[in-house]
N, C-alpha and C positions, 0 to 999 in steps of 0.2 A: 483471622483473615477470611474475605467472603469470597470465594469463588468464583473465577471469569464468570461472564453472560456468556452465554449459551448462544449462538444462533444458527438457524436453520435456512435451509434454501426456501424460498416464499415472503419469507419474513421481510417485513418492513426495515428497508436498511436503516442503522441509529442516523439521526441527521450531526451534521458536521461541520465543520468553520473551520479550515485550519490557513496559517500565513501561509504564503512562499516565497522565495527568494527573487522569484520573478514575474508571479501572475497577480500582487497582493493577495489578496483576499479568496479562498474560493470556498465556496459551502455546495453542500449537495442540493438543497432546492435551487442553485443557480444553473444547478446543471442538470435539469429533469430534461424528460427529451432526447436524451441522448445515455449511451453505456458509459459506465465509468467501472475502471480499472483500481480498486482500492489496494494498494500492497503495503504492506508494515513490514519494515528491517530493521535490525537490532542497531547498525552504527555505520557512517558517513565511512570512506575509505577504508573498509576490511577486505577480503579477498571477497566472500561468498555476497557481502551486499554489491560491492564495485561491481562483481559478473553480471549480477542482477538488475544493474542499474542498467550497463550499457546493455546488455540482451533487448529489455523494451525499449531504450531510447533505439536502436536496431533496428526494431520492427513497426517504431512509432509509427510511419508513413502507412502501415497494413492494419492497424489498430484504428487508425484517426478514418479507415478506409473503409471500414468495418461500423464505423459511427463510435466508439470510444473515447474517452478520454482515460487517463493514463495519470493517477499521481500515486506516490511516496510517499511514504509518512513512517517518519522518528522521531524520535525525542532531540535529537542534535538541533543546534542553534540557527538560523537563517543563513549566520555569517560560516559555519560550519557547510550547510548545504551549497551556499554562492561555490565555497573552495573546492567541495568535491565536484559540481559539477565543470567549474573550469580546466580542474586537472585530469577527470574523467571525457570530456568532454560532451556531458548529458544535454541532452534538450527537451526531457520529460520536467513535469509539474513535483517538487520538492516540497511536502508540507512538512512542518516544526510543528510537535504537539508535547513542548517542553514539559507540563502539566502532567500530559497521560491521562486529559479528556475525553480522545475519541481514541486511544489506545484501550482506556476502561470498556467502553461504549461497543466496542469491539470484540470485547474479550483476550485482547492480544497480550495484555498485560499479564503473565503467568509468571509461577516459580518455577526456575531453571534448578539444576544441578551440573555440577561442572569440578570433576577431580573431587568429590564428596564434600564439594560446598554448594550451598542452599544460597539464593538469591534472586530478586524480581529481576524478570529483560520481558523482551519486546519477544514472543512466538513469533517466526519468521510464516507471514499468514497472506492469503491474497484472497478479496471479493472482489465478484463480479456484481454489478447492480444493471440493473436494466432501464428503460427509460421511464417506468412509472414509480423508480425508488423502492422497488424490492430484488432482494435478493437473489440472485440468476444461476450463483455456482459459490462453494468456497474451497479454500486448498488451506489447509492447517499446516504447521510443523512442512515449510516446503523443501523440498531439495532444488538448488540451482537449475541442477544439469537437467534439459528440457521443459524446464516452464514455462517459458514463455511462450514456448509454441502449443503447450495445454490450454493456455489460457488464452492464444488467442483463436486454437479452436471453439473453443467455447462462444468464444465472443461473437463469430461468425456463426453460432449451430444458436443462439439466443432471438 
């Protein structure tokens, strides 16, 4: 097995394409110019991504205020993302990287452990990218409680 990519703050963000259940298409050179908000959760309606979700869809209006955009990205299905954000009631950007393209590209892709079993999931990870496509800030291995408001210091100190 090869070992996550590595990335550092400066780095050139990996570029990106992913679906979403309501923006089609969006890739990161569409979105130069402006902050984008990259976060990876392990799965659609858990306790710690659902907090996660609605915290930013929360502070979306402070984010978008801030000049960011703000997407999500799991492996779960489009028609998986439509349901949680209906039942959630989200208004952020849902990407589908069913693949584990830009989860590879990322380095999010790692081996968990859980009750002494060994298994790939998604690092619960969040980048900051700035408006020239390089890397601003990163948060590995996140905890819920208070992130958003980390991250969108950041977003506003960038």
């Amino acid at each position: 097995m090869t070992p996550p990519m590595t990335l550092s703050i400066g780095d050139k963000a990996p570029a990106f394409t992913l679906e979403t259940d309501t923006e089609g298409t969006i890739s990161l050179k569409d979105l130069k110019g402006q902050k984008v908000v990259l976060y990876f959760y392990p799965k659609d309606n858990t306790p710690g991504c659902t907090k996660q979700a609605i915290g930013f869809t929360d502070e979306l209006k402070a984010f978008a205020k801030a000049g960011a955009k703000i997407i999500g990205v799991s492996k779960d299905s489009l028609q998986k993302h439509a349901n949680f954000r209906a039942k959630q009631g989200l208004k952020l950007a849902l990407g589908s990287d069913p693949d584990g393209i830009v989860l590879e590209a990322y380095g999010v892709w790692v081996e968990k452990k859980l009750y002494g079993r060994q298994y790939m999931g998604i690092e619960r990870s969040t980048f900051l990218i700035d408006e020239k496509g390089k890397i601003g800030d990163i948060w590995r291995k996140v905890r819920v409680a208070g992130h958003v408001d980390k991250v969108l210091d950041a977003v506003k100190a960038l």
